[in-house]
N, C-alpha and C positions, 0 to 999 in steps of 0.2 A: 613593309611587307604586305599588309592591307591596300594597298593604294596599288601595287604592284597586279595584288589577287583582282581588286576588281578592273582593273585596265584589261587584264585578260579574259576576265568573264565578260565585260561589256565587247573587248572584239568578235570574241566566240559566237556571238550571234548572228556577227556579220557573216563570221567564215563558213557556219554552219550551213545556215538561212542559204548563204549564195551559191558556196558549192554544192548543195542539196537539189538547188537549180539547176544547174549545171550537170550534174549526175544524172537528175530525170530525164535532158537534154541528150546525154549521149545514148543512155539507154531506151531512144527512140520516146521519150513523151512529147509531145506535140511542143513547140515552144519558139516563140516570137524573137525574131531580130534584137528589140529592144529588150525584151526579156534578157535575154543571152549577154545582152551591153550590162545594162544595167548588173544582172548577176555577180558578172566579171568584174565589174566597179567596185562589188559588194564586199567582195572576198578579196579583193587588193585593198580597200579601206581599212576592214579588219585586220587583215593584216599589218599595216602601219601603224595601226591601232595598236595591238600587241607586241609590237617591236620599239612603239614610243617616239618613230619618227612625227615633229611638228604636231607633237600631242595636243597641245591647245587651238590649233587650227585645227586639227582633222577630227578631236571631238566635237568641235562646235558646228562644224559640218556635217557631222554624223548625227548629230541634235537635231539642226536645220532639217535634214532629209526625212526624220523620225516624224516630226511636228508635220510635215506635208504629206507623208504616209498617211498618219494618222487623219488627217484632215478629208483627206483624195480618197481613202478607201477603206474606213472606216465610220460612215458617217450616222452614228448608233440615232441622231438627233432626227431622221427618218421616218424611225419607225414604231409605233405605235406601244409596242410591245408584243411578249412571246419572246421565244428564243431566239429570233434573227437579234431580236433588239440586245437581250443579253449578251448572245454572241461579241455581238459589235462595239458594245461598251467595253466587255473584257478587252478586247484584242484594241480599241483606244487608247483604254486606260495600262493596258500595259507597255505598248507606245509612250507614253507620258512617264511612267517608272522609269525607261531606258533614258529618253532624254533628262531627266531627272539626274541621273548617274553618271551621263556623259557630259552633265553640265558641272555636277561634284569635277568629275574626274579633269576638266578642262583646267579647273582653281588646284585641286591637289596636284596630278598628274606630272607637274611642270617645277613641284617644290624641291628644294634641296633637299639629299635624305644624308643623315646623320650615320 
């Protein structure tokens, strides 16, 4: 049941995060092509995520994506200090929790359950 809960909390972020995009999008927020792509990927992942289709493929990919996030557009290693810097360390390091979890989940997610 634990293993279950967090397969769902770990998608949740996708479906949340993407469709969140997507909402601003129609409700006229300014929002790029790729955005809109990408978005749409985001929230079909998680969802396959939550459903447990090719679970160990599609976390390890969700992992992959998380680690190049965090690399691309978080890069705390910048700046000096102040709050940009705190900013960007959190929002790294909690990038690194998640792939952390989706990497758990890739080894559990996939085990026989009793």
């Amino acid at each position: 049941m634990e293993v279950r809960l967090a397969q769902w909390l770990l998608a949740s972020v996708f479906i949340v995060m993407g469709g969140f995009r997507l909402w601003q999008a129609l409700h006229g927020v300014a929002t790029s092509d790729i955005t809109l792509l990408l978005s749409t990927g985001e929230v079909v992942l998680g969802v396959l995520i939550a459903a447990g289709w090719k679970l160990r493929l599609l976390t390890l990919l969700a992992a992959a994506l998380l680690l190049a996030d965090a690399a691309l557009s978080h890069p705390f290693w910048r700046y000096a200090g102040g709050q940009l810097l705190a900013t960007q360390l959190l929002q790294f390091m909690k990038n690194m929790g998640l792939v952390g979890g989706l990497l758990l989940l890739s080894v559990a997610g996939g085990a026989k359950r009793r």
